[in-house]
C-alpha positions as CSV (number, residue, x, y, z in Angstrom):
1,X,-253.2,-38.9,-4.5
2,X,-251.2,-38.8,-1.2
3,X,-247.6,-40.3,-0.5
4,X,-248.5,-42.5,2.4
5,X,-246.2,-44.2,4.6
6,X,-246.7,-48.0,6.4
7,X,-247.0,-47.9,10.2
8,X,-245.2,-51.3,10.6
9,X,-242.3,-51.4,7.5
10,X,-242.4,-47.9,6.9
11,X,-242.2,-48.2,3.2
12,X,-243.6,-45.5,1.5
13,X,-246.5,-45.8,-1.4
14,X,-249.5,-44.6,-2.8
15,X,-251.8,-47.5,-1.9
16,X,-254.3,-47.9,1.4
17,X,-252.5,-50.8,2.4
18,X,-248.5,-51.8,2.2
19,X,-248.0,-53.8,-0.8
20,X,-244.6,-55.1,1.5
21,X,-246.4,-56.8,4.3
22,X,-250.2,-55.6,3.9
23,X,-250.0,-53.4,6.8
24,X,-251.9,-50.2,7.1
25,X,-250.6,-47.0,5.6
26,X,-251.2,-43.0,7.0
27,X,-250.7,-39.9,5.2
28,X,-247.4,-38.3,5.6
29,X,-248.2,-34.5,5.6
30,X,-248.7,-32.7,8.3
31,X,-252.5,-31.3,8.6
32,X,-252.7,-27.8,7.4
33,X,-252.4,-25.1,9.7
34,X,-255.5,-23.4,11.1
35,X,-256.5,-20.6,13.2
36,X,-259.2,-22.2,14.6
37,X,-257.2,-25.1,15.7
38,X,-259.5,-27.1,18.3
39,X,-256.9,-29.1,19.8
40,X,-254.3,-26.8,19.7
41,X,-254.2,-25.9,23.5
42,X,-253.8,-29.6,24.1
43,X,-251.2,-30.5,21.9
44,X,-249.3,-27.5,23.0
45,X,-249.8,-28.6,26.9
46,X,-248.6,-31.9,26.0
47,X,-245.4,-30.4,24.4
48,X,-244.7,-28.6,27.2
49,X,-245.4,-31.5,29.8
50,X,-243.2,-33.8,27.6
51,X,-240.0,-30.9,27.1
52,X,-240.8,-30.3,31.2
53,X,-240.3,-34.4,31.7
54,X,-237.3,-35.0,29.9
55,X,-235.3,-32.2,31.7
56,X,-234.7,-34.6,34.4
C-alpha cells in the first residue's frame, strides 16, 4: 500500500478515493528514477522553458 494524497482536499490516505469529499486520490512518490527515461528530454525542455519564462 501507497500513501496517496486527494487532488481536491488534499487529505492524505490509503484508499482510491478520499473518504473526506469522495474525490480522487494519486500516489505521492515520485516515479523511480531510470536511465532510460523516455520523457526525460521533454520534461527537462519544459523546465527550462518555464525557469526561461519567469525571468521576466
Amino acid at each position: 500500500m501507497k500513501m496517496r494524497r486527494c487532488r481536491s482536499c488534499m487529505e492524505y490516505t490509503l484508499r482510491d478515493v478520499c473518504p473526506r469529499c469522495g474525490g480522487s486520490t494519486g500516489v505521492v512518490y515520485p516515479p523511480k528514477f531510470s536511465p532510460e527515461d523516455r520523457y526525460g528530454e521533454y520534461r527537462r525542455r519544459l523546465k527550462r522553458e518555464v525557469l526561461r519564462g519567469s525571468g521576466e
